[in-house]
N, C-alpha and C positions, 0 to 999 in steps of 0.2 A: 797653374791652378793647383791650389793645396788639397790634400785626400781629402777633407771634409768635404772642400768645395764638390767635388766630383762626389764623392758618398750623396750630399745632398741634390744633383742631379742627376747620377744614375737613381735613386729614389724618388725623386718625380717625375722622371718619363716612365717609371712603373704606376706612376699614378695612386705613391704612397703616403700616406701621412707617417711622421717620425714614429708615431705608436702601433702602427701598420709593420714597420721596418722591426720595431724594437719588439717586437711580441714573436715573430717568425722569428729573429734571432736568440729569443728568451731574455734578453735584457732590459735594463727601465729604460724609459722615453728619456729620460736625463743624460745616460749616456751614447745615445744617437744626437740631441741634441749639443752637447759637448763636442763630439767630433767632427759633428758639423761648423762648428764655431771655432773647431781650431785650439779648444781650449785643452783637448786631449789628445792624443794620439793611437787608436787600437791597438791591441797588441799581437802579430803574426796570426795566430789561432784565429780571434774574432775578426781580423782584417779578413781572411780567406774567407771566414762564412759569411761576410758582410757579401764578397766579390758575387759567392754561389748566388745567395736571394735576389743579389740584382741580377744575376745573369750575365756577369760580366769577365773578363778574366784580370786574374789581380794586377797583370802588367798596364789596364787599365783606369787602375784606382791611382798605380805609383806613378804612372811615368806617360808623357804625356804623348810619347812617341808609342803610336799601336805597330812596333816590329814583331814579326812571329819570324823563330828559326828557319820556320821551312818556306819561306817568302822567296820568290823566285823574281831575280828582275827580268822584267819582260823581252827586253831587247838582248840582253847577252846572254839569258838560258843560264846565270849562276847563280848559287845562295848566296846574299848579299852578307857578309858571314860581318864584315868590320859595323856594321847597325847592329846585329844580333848580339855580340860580342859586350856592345854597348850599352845595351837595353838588359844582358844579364849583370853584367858590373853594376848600370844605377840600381837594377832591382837587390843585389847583392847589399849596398849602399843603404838603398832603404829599410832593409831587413836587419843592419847592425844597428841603425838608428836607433829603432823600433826596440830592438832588441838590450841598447842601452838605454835609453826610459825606463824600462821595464823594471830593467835589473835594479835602479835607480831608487823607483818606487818600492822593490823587495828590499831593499837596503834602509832605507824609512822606514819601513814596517817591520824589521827587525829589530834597529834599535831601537823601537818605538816599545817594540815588546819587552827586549831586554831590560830597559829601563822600568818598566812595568814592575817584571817579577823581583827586581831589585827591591823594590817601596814595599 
């Protein structure tokens, strides 16, 4: 399931509309609806406050496995350490991802500008 996918149903079991979502986050309805669709990707900062308003924790926006570190398996009494290990590498993964978009988009808009003050 892709992060929109999940943005858009932890959003409806809060019984939210996208302008509902996009007002408590301060942004337009445009770009809740965009990320829901896949068409965009949030970037770290607004992924995290997306997680907060839903109540959810961001390892459950990225990854579809819900491990927490301190998750004990029941039968042998140990931190299950090789899932957690795992669950921090994809989220590692998702956050370069994330993190190249980003940069991606800042690099368009530079020489978007440069080219500007040139003319």
């Amino acid at each position: 399931m892709s992060i929109g996918s999940k943005v858009r149903k932890y959003r409806e079991i809060k019984g939210w509309s996208q302008e509902d979502l996009a007002f408590r986050l301060d942004v337009a309805q445009t770009t809740i609806s965009s990320i829901e669709s896949d068409k965009s990707i949030p970037n770290s900062i607004l992924l995290n406050k997306i997680a907060q308003e839903l109540d959810v924790n961001i390892n459950d926006i990225l990854d579809e496995r819900k491990t927490n570190i301190n998750t004990v398996e029941k039968n042998e009494g140990v931190i299950n350490v090789d899932t957690s290990i795992n669950t921090f590498n994809m989220l590692s993964e998702k956050l370069i991802e994330l993190y190249e978009v980003r940069i991606k988009d800042l690099e368009q808009q530079v020489a978007y500008w440069k080219s500007k003050a040139k003319e």
